[in-house]
C-alpha positions as CSV (number, residue, x, y, z in Angstrom):
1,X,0.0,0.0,0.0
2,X,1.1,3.6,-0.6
3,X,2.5,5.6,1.8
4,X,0.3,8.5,3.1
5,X,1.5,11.8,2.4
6,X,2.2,14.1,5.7
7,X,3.0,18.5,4.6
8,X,5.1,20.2,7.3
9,X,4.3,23.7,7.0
10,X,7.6,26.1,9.1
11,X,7.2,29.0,11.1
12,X,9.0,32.7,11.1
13,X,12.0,30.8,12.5
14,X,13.6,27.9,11.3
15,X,12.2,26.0,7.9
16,X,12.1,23.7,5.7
17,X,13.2,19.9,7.5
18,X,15.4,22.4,9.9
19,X,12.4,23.2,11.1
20,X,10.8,19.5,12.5
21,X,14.1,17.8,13.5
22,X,11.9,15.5,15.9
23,X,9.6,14.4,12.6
24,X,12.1,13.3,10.4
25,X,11.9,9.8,11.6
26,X,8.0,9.9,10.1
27,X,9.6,9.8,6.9
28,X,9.7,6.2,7.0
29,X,6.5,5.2,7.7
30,X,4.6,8.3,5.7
31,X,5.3,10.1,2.4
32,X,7.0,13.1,4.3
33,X,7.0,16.5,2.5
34,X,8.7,19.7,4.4
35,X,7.8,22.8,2.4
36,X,9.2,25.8,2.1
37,X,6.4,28.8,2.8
38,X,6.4,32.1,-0.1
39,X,9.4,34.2,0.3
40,X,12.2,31.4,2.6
41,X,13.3,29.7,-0.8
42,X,17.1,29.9,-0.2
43,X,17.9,30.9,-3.9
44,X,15.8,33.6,-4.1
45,X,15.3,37.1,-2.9
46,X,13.0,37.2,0.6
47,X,9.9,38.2,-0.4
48,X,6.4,39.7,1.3
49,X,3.9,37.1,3.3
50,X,1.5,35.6,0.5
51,X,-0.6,33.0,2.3
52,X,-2.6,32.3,-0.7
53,X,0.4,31.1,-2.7
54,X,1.4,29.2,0.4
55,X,-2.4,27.6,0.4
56,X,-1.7,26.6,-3.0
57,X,1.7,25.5,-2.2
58,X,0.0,23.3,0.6
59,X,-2.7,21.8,-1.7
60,X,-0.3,21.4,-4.6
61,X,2.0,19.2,-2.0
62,X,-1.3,17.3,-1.1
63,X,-1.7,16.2,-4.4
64,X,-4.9,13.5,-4.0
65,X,-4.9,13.8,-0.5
66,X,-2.9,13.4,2.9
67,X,-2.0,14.9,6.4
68,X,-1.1,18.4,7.2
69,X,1.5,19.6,9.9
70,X,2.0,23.5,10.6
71,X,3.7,25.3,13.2
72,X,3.0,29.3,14.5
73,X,2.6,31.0,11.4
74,X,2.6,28.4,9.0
75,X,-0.9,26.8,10.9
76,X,-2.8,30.3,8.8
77,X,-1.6,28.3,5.3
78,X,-2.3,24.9,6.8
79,X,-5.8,25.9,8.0
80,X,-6.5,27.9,4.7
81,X,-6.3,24.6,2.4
82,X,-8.6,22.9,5.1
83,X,-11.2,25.4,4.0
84,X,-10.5,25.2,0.2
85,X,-10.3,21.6,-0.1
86,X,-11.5,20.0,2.9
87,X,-11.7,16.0,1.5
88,X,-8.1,16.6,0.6
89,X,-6.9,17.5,4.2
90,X,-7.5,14.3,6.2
91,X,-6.1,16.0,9.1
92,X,-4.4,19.0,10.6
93,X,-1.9,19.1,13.4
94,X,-1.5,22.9,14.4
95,X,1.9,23.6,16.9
96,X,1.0,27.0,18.7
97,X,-0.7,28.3,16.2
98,X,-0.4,32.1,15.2
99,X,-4.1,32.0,13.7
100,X,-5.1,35.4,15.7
101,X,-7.3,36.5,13.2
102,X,-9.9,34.0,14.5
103,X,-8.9,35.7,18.2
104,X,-8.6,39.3,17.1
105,X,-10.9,40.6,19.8
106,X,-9.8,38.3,22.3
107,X,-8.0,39.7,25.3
108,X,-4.6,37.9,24.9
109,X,-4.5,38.5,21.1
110,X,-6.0,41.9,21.4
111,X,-3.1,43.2,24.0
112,X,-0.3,41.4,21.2
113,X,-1.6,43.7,18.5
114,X,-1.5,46.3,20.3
115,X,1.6,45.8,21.4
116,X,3.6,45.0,18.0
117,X,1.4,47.1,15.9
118,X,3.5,50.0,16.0
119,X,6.4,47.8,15.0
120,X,4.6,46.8,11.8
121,X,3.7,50.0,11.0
122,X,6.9,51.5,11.4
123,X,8.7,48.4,9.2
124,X,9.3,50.1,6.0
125,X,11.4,53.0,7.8
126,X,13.5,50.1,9.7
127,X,17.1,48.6,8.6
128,X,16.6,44.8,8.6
129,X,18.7,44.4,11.8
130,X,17.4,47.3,13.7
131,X,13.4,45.6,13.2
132,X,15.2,42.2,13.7
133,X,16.4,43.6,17.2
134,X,13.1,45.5,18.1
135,X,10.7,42.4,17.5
136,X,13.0,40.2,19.7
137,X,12.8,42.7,22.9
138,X,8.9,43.1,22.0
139,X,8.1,39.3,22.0
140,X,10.9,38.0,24.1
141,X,13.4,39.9,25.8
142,X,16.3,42.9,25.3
143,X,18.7,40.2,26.3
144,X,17.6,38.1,23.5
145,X,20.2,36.6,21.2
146,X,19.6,36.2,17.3
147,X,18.4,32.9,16.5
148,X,20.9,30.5,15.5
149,X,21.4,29.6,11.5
150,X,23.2,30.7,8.3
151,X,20.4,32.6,6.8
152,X,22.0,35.4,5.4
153,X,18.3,36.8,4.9
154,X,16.9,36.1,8.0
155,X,16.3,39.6,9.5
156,X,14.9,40.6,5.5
157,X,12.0,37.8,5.8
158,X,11.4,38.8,9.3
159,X,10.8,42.3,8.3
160,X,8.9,41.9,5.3
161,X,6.1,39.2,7.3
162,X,3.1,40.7,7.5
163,X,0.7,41.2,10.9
164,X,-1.1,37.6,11.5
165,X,-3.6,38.7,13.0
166,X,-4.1,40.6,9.0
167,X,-4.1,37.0,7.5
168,X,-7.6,35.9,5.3
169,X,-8.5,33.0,7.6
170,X,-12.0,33.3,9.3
171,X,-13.3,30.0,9.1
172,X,-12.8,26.9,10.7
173,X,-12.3,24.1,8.6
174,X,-14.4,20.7,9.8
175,X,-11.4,18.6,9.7
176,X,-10.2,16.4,12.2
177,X,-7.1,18.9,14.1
178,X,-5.0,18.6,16.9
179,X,-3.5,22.0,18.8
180,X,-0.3,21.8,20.6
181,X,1.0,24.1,22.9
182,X,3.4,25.1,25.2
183,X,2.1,26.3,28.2
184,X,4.3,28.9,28.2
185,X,1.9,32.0,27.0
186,X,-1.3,33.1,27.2
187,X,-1.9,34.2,23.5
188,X,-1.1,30.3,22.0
189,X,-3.5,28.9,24.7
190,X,-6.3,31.2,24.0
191,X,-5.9,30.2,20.2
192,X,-5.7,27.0,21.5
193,X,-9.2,27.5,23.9
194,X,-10.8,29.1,20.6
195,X,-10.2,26.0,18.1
196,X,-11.0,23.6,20.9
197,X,-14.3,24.9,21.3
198,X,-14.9,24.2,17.5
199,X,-14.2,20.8,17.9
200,X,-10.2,20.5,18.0
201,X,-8.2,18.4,20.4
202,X,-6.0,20.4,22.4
203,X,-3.0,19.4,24.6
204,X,-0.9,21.3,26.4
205,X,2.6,19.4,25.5
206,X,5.7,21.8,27.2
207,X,8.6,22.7,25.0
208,X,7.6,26.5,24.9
209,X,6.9,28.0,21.5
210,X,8.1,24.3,19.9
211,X,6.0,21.6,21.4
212,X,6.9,19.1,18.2
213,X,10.4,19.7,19.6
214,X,9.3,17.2,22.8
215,X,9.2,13.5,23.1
216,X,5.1,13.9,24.6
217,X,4.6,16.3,21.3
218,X,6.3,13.4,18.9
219,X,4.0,11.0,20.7
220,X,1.4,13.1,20.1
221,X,1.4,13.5,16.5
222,X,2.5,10.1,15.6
223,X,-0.8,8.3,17.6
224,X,-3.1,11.3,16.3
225,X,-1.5,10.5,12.3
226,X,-2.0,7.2,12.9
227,X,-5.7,7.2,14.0
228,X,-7.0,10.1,11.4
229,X,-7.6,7.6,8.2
230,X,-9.0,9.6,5.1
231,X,-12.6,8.4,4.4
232,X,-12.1,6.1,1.4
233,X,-9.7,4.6,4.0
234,X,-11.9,4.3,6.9
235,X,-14.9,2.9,4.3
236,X,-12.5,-0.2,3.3
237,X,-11.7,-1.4,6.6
């Protein structure tokens, strides 16, 4: 039988396979594709968010039909192909994800916008570095280091990602999903509380802003691929 096909959908931060070191061993049991979102292709100039092109990319990566995996910002794409092809998604695991235009007005995600909104606004008049520098004491700390890596381009995609909260997602799709967080921040567990009250499982995993990072969030993944069968699947056993 044919291996089922599994879509990792990156982040801000790392991407590509650098970005699900833990799920690389899925590759031999499922037909593992790790995608690179608009705008993080290595060979090519950064370039603006465009989560439509990274819905497409998604479905296009689907092909007939399979599993999709998303972390933080890359959950908006993820979630966005639910919608448009729903039969074709036959699940969706979402790692804190950055949906917050389904929690705009919610209290968490309404104090983040206002506090990063002047940041984006202020973007175009900011050198690479000096909005790399400002978004890290905004979200994390002053003391913050750079994240690790040898993208050249990193602070250049940073600065050029547009507000979340902005992205065109306002449905949820009626697929089967499972939300992982962290435990670590309010925001990611009210996104969570919202999609759980639509019907998603949520578990509260550790590992901070990477809960796929952790053995429980491996564990997690692997038993909730394993148990979401497409329909055509489910109707032959």
């Amino acid at each position: 039988m044919a291996q089922q096909r599994i879509v990792f959908v990156h982040g801000a931060g790392r991407v590509g396979a650098a970005a699900w070191p833990r799920q690389h061993s899925l590759a031999g049991r499922y037909d593992a594709l790790f995608l690179r979102r608009h705008g993080y292709r290595p060979d090519l100039p950064p370039a603006p968010t465009d989560h439509r092109a990274d819905a497409a990319a998604v479905l296009a990566a689907l092909g007939a039909g399979g599993h999709v995996v998303a972390h933080a910002e890359g959950a908006v794409s993820a979630m966005m192909a639910a919608v448009l092809a729903p039969e074709r998604v036959w699940s969706l695991t979402l790692c804190e994800p950055a949906v917050f235009s389904l929690t705009r007005d919610l209290p968490a995600t309404s104090a983040h916008r206002q506090h990063l909104q002047a940041l984006f606004n202020n973007a175009p008049y900011l050198s690479d570095e000096e909005y790399a520098a400002e978004y890290r004491r905004l979200v994390f700390s002053a003391e913050a280091a750079a994240p690790p890596g040898g993208d050249p381009y990193a602070a250049a995609r940073q600065r050029m990602q547009s507000p979340p909260w902005e992205a065109p997602l306002e449905i949820v799709p009626g697929v089967p999903t499972l939300v992982l967080t962290g435990g670590w921040e309010p925001l990611y567990e009210e996104v969570a509380g919202f999609l759980a009250s639509t019907g998603a499982d949520h578990r509260v995993i550790g590992g901070n802003h990477r809960p796929q990072d952790t053995d429980a969030g491996q564990e997690a993944i692997r038993g909730f691929l394993a148990g979401s069968q497409p329909a055509t699947a489910a109707a032959a056993g």
